[in-house]
Backbone bond lengths (Angstrom), bond angles and torsions (degrees), N, CA, C in turn:
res aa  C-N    CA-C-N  psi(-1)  N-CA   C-N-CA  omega(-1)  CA-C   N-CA-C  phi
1 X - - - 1.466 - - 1.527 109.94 -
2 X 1.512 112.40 132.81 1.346 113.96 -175.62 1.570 102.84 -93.17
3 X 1.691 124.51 175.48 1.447 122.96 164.59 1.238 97.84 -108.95
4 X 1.716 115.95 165.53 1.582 105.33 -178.21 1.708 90.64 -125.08
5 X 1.125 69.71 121.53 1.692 98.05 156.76 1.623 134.69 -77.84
6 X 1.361 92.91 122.08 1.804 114.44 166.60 1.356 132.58 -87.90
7 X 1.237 138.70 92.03 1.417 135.61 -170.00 1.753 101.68 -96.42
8 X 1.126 114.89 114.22 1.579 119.48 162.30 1.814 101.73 -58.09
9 X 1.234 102.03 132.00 1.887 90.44 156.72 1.642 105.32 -152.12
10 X 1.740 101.41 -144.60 1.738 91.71 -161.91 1.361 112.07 75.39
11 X 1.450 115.89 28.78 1.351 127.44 167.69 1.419 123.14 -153.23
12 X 1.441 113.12 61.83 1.632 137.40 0.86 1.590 87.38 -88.35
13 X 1.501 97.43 176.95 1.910 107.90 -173.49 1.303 78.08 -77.78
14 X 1.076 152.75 -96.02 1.635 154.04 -100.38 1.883 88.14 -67.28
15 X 1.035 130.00 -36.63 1.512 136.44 -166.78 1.929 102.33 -63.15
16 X 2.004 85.99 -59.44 1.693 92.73 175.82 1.365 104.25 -41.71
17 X 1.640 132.04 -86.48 0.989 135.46 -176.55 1.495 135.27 -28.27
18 X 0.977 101.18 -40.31 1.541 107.58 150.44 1.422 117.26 -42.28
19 X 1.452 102.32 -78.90 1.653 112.58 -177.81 1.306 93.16 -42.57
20 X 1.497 136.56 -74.17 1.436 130.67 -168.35 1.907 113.56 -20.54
21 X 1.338 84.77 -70.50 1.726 109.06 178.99 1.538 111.43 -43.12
22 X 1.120 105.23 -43.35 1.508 126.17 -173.27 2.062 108.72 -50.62
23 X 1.691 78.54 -64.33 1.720 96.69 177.62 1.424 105.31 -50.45
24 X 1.529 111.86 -71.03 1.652 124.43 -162.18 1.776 96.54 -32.51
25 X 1.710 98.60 -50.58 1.801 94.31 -171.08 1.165 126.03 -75.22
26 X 1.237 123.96 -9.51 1.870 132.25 -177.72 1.899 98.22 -97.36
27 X 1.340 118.71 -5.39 1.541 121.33 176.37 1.091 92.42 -61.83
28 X 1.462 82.83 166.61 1.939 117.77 -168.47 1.258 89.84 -133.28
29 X 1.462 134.41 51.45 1.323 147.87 152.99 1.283 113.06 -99.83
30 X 1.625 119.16 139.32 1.461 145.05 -164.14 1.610 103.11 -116.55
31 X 1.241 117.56 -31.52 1.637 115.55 -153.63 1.903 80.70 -141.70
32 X 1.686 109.17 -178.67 1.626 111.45 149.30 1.678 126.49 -55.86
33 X 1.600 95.64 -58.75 1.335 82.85 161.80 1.181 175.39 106.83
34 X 2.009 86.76 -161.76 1.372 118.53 -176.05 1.802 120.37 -92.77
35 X 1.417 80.78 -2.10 2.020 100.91 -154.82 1.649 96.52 -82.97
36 X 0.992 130.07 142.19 1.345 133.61 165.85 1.205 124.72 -47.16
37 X 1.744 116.46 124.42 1.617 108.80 174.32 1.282 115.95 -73.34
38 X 0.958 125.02 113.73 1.910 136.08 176.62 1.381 113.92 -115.89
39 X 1.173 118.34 123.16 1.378 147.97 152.63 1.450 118.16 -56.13
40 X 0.951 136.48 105.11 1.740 112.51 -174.21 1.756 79.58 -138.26
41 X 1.570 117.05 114.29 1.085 128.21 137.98 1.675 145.88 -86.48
42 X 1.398 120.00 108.68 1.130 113.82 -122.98 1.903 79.20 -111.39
43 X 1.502 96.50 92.66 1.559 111.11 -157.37 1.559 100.55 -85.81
44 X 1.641 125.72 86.30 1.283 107.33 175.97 1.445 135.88 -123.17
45 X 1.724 79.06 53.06 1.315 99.19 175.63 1.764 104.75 -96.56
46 X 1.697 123.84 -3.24 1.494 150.28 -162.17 1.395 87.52 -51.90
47 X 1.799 172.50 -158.74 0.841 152.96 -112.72 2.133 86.31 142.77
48 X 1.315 102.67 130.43 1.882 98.32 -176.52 1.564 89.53 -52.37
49 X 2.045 86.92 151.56 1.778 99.18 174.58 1.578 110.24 -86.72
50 X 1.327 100.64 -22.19 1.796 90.68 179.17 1.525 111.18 -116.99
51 X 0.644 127.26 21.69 1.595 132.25 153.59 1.667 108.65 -76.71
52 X 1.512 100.70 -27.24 1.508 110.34 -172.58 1.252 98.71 -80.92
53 X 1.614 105.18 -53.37 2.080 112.56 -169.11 1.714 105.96 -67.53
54 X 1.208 89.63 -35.67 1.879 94.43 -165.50 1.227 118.51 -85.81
55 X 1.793 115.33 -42.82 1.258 121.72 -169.05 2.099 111.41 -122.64
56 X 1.218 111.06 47.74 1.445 118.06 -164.56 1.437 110.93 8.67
57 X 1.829 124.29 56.63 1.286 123.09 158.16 1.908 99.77 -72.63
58 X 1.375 83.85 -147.12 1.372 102.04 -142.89 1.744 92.48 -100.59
59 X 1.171 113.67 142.37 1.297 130.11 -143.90 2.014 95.86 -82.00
60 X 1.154 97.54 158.79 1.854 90.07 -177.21 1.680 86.17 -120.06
61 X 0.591 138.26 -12.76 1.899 133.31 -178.55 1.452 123.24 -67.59
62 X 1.466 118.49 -13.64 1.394 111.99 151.28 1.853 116.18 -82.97
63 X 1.213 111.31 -33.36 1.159 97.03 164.18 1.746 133.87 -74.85
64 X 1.062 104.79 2.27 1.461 133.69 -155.95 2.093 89.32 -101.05
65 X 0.884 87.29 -50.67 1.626 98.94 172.52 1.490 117.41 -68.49
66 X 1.243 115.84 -47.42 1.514 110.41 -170.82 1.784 91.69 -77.21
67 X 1.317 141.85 -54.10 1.452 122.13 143.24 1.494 124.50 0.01
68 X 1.225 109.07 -59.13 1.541 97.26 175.26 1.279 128.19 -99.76
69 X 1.529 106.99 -9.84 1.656 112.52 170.11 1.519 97.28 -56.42
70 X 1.321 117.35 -68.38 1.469 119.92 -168.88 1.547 117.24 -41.44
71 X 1.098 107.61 -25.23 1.865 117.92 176.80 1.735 111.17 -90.85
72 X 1.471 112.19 -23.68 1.297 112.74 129.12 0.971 151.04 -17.56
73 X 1.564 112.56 -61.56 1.356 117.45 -169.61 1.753 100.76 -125.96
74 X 1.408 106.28 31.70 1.492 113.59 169.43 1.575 91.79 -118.12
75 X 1.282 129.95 -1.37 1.622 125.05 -165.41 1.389 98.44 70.71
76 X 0.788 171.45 -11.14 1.439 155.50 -165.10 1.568 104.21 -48.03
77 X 1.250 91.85 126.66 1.878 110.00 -176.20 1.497 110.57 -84.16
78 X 1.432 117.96 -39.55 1.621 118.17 -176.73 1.098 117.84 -139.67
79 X 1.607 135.07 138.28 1.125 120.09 -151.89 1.556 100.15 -139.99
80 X 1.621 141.67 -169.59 1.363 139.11 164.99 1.870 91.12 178.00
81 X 1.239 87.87 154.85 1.694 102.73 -177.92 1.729 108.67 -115.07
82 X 1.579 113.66 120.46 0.490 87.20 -174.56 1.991 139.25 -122.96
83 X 1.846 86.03 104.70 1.357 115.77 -158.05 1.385 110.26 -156.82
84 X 0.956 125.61 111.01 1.857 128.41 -170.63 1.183 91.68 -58.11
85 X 1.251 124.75 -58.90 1.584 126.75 -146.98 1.752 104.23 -67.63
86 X 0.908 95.89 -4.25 1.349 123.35 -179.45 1.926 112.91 -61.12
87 X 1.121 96.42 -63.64 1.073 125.38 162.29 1.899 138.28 -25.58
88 X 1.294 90.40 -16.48 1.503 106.16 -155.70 2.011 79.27 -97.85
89 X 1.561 127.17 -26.73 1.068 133.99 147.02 1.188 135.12 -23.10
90 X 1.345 109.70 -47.78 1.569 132.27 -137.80 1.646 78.71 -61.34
91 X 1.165 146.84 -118.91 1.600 146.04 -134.57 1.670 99.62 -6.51
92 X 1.405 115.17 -69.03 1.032 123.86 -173.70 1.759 142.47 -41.87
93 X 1.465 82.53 -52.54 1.794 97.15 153.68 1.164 109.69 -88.01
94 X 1.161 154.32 -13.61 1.772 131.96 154.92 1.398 103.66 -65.92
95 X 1.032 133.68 -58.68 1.696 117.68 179.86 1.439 116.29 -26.68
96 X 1.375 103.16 -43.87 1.724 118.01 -163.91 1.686 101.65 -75.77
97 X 1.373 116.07 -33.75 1.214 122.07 -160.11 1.640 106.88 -79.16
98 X 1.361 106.19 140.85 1.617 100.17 154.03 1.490 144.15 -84.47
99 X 1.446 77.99 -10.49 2.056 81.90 -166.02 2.055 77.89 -113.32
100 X 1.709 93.60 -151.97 1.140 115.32 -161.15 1.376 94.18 -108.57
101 X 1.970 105.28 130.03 1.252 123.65 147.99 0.956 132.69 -67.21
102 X 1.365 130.57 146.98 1.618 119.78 -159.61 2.031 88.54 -119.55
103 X 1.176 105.44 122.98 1.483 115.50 176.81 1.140 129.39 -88.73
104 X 1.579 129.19 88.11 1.820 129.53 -148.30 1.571 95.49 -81.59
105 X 1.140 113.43 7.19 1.971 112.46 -167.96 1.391 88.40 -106.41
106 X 1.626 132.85 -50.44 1.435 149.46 -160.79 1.961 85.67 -63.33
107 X 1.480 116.24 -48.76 1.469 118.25 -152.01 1.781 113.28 -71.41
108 X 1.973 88.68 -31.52 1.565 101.74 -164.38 1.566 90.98 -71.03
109 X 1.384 125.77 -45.86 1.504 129.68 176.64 1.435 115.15 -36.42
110 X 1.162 100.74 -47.34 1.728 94.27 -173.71 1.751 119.17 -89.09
111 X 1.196 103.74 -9.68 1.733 127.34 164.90 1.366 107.45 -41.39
112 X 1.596 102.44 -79.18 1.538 123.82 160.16 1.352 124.34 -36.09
113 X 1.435 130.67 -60.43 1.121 130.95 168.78 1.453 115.89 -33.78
114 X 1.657 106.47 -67.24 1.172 121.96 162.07 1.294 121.53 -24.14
115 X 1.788 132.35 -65.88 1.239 120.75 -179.27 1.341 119.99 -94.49
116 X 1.208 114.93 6.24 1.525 117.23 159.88 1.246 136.89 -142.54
117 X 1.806 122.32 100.29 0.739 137.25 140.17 1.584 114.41 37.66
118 X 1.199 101.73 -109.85 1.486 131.37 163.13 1.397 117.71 -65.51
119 X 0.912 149.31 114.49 1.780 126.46 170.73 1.967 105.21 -131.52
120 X 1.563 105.59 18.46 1.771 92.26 169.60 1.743 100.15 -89.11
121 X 1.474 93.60 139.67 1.316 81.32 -168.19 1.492 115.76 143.28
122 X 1.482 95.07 -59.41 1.301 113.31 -147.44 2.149 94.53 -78.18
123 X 1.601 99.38 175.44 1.474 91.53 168.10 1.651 108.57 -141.73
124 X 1.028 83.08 163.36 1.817 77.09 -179.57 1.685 102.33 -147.23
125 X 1.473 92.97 156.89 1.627 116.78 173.99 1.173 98.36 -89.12
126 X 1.319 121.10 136.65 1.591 127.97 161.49 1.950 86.84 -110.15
127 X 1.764 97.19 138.09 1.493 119.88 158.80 1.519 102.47 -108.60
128 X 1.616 105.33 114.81 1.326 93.04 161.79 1.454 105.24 -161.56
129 X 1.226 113.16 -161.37 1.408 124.67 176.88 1.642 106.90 -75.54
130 X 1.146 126.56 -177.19 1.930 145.17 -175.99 1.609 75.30 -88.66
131 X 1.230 115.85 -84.66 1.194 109.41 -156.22 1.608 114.10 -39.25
132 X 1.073 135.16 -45.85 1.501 147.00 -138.55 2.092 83.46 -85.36
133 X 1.334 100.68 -41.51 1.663 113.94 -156.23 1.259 103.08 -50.30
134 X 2.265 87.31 -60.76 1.694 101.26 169.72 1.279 138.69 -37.00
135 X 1.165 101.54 -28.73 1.585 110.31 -143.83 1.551 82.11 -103.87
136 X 1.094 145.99 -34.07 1.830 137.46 158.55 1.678 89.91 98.50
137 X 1.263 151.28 31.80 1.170 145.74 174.32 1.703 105.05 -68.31
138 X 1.070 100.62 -66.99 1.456 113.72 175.27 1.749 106.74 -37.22
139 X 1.446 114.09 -72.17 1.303 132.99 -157.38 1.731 95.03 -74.11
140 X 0.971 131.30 -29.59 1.246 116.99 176.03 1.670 118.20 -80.53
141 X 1.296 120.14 -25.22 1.359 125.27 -177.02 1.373 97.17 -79.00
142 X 1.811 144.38 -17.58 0.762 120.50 -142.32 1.936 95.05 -121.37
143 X 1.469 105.03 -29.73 1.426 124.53 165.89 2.191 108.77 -34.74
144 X 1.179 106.51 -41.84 1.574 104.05 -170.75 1.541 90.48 -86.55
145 X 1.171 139.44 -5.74 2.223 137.50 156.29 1.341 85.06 -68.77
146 X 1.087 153.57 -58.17 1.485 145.32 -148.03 1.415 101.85 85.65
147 X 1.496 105.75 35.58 1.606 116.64 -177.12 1.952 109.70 -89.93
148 X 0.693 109.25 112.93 1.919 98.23 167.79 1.575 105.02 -110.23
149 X 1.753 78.65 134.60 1.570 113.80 -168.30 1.668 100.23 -85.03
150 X 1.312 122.34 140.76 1.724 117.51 156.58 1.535 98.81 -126.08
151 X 1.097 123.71 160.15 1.267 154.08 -176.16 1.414 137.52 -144.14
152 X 1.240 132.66 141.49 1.387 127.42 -170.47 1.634 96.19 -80.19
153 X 1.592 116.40 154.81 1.710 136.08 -162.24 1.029 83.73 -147.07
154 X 1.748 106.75 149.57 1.381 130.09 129.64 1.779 92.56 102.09
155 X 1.667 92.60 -117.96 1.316 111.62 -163.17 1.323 98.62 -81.98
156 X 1.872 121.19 -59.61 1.400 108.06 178.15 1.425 129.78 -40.76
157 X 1.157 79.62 -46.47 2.113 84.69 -174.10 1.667 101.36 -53.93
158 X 0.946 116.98 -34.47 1.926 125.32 -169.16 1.339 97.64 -72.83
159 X 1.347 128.16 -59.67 1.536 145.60 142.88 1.136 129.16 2.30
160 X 1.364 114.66 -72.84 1.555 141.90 -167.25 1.108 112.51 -102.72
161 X 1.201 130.57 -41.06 1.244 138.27 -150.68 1.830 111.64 -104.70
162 X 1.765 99.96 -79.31 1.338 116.05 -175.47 1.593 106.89 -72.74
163 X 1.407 120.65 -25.13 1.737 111.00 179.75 1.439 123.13 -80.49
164 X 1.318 108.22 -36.08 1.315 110.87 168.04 2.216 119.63 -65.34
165 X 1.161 105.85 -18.72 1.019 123.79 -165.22 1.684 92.68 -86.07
166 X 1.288 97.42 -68.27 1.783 85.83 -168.76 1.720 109.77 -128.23
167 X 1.215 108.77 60.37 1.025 132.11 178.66 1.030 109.38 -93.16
168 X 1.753 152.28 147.74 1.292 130.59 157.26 1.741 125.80 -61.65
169 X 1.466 112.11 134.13 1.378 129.14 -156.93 1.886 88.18 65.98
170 X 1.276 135.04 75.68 1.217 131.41 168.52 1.390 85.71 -144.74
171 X 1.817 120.76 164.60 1.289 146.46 -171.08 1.799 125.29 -25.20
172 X 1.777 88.53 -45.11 1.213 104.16 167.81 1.596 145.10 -45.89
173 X 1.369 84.80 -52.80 1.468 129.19 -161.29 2.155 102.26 -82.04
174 X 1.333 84.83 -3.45 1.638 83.50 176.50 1.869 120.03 65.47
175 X 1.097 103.85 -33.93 1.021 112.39 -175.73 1.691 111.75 -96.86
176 X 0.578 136.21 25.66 1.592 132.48 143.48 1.410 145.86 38.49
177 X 1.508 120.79 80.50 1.237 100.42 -156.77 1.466 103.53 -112.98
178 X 1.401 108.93 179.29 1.489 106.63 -171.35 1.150 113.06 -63.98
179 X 1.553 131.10 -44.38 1.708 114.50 172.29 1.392 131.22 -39.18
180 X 1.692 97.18 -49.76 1.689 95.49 168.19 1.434 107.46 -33.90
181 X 1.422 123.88 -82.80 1.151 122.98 -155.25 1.728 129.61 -58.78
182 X 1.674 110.29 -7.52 0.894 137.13 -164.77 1.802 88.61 -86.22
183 X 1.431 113.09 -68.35 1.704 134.11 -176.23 1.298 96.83 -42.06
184 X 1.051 127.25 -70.20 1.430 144.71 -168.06 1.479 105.77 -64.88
185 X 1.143 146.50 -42.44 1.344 127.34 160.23 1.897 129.82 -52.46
186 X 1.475 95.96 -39.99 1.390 102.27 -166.94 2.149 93.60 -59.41
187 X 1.023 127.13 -26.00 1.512 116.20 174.73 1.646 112.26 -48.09
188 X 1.409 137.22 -21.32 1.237 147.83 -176.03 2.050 93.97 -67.51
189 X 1.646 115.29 -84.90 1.087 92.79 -163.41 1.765 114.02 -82.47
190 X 1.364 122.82 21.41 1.167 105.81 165.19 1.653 120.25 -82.53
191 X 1.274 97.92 -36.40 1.726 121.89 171.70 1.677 107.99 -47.63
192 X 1.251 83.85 -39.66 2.181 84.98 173.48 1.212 111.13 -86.49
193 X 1.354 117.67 -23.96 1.852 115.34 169.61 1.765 112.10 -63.72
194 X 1.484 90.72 -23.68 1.878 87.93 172.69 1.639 93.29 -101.21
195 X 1.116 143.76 41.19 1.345 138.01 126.63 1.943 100.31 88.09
196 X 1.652 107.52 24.19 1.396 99.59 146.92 1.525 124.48 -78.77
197 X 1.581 83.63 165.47 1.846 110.67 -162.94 1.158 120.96 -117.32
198 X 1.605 103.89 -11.84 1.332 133.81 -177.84 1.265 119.55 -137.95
199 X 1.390 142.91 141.23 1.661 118.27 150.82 1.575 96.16 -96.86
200 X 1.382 95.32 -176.69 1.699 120.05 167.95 1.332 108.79 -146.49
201 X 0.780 106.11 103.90 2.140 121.30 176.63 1.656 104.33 -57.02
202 X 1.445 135.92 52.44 1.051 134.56 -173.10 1.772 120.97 -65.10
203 X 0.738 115.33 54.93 1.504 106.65 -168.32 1.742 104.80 -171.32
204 X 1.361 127.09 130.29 1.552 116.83 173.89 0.951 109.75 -69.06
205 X 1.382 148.29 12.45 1.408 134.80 175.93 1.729 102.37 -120.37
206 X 1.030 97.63 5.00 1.754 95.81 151.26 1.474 135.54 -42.13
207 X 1.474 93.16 -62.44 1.459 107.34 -170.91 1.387 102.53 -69.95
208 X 1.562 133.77 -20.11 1.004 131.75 -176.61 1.970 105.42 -67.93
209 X 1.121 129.85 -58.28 1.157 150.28 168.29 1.609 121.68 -72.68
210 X 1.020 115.70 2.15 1.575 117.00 -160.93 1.666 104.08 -150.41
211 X 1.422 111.05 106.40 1.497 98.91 164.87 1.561 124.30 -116.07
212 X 1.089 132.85 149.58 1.420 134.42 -170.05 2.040 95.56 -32.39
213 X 1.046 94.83 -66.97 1.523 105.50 -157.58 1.493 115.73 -33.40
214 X 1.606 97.05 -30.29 1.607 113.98 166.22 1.150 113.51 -71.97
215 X 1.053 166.45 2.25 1.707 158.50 173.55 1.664 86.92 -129.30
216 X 1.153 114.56 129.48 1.681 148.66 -161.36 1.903 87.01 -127.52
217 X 1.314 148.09 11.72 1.482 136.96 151.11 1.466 90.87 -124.95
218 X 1.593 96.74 158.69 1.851 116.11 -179.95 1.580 100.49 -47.86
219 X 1.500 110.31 139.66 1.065 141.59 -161.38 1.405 119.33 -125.74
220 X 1.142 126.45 112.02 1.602 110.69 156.40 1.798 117.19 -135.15
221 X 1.313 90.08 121.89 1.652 99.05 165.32 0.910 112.11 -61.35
222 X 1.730 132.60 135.92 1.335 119.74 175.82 1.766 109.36 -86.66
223 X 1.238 112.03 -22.79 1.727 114.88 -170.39 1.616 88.23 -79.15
224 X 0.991 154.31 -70.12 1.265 150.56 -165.15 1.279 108.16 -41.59
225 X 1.531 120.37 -39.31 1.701 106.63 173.01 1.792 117.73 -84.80
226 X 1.728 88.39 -26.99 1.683 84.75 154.31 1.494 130.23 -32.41
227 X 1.547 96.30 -64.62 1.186 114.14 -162.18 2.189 107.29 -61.45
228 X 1.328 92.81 -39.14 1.739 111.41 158.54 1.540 90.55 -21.08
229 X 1.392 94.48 -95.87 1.615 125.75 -115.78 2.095 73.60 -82.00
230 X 0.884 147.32 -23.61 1.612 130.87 156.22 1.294 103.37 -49.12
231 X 1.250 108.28 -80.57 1.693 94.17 -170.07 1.617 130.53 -27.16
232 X 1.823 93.13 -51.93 1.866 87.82 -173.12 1.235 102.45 -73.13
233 X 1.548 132.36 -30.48 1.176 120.42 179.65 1.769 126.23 -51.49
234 X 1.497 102.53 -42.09 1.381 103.25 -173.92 1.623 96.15 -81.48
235 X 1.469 137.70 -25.36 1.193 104.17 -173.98 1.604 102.96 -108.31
236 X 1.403 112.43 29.92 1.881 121.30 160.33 1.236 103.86 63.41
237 X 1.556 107.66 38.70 1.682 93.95 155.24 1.608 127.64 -119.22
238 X 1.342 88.36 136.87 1.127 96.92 -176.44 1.846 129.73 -62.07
């Protein structure tokens, strides 16, 4: 017996779809099927996440809710949004939810654990959005490793981060142009000029702009283990 999965998206769609794509290909399906039933409402009416965290716009968590009411009343057993910044939510939409939230901050934690031993000490780059930065999700889960987080501020982060992202021909926009990908890389060796040891691809529109092959120190995407830990979850493996 499989669980069916709910993915919130429309934060941006091209990111959801990914994740979608992502799942279908890490299945342990032979035939149709075998493939996981997924729901992916691609809700984009969701309201920006850091305009909300950063700049007291207008809140995305009622729409964030009617997203999961509807997975509610489809039964949907396990669910994930897919948008880090998203995240800074999470208390709120698990109350609402019935089944199980899947926690991409809870997953990246145990990644780390996983490849290190020891990790006080250690430092890491967080890639992410303003909002995600603000909002300390990352940096607080990672403070009890005796891990310290650095991050791009100010202008870079606006620079590197948010222009390539939603810039026109930026992440969003599906359409893709070579600067994006150009902007969006240079965050790798500045992040090591502040003396990370690690990155963390915090953001779903990472993978869109960002590929392993580009960061030359240990790496982890956080949506890629997302995309993991759905699969075994819905088909219960341990």
């Amino acid at each position: 017996m499989k669980k069916k999965l709910g993915i919130v998206g429309g934060m941006g769609s091209h990111a959801a779809a990914w994740l979608f794509k992502r799942i279908v290909d890490l299945s342990y399906g032979q035939k149709d099927q075998e493939y996981i039933e997924i729901l992916l409402h691609n809700n984009t009416a969701v309201p920006d996440r850091t305009r909300a965290i950063v700049y007291d716009g207008e809140s995305p968590l009622p729409e964030l809710i009617r997203s999961i009411q509807l997975f509610n009343q489809a039964e949907v057993e396990v669910a994930a949004m897919a948008c880090l910044t998203a995240y800074y939510y999470k208390s709120e939409v698990s109350a609402v939810f019935h089944g199980d939230l899947i926690d991409p901050v809870e997953l990246t934690m145990e990644a780390i654990r996983e490849q290190y031993r020891d990790t006080r000490g250690l430092c890491v780059g967080i890639i992410a959005t303003t909002g995600t930065l603000r909002s300390g999700i990352f940096q607080k889960a990672l403070s009890p490793l005796g891990i310290k987080a650095v991050s791009l501020q100010g202008r870079e982060q606006e620079h590197y981060f948010m222009r390539p992202v939603y810039m026109e021909g930026g992440a969003k926009s599906g359409n893709i142009r070579q600067e994006a990908f150009h902007l969006f890389e240079q965050q790798v060796p500045l992040l090591k000029r502040m003396g990370a040891q690690v990155i963390i691809g915090a953001c779903s529109e990472v993978p869109l702009l960002l590929s392993a092959d580009k960061v030359d120190i240990p790496y982890v995407d956080v949506f890629s283990l997302l995309a993991r830990k759905l699969v075994d979850i819905c088909y219960c493996v341990s």
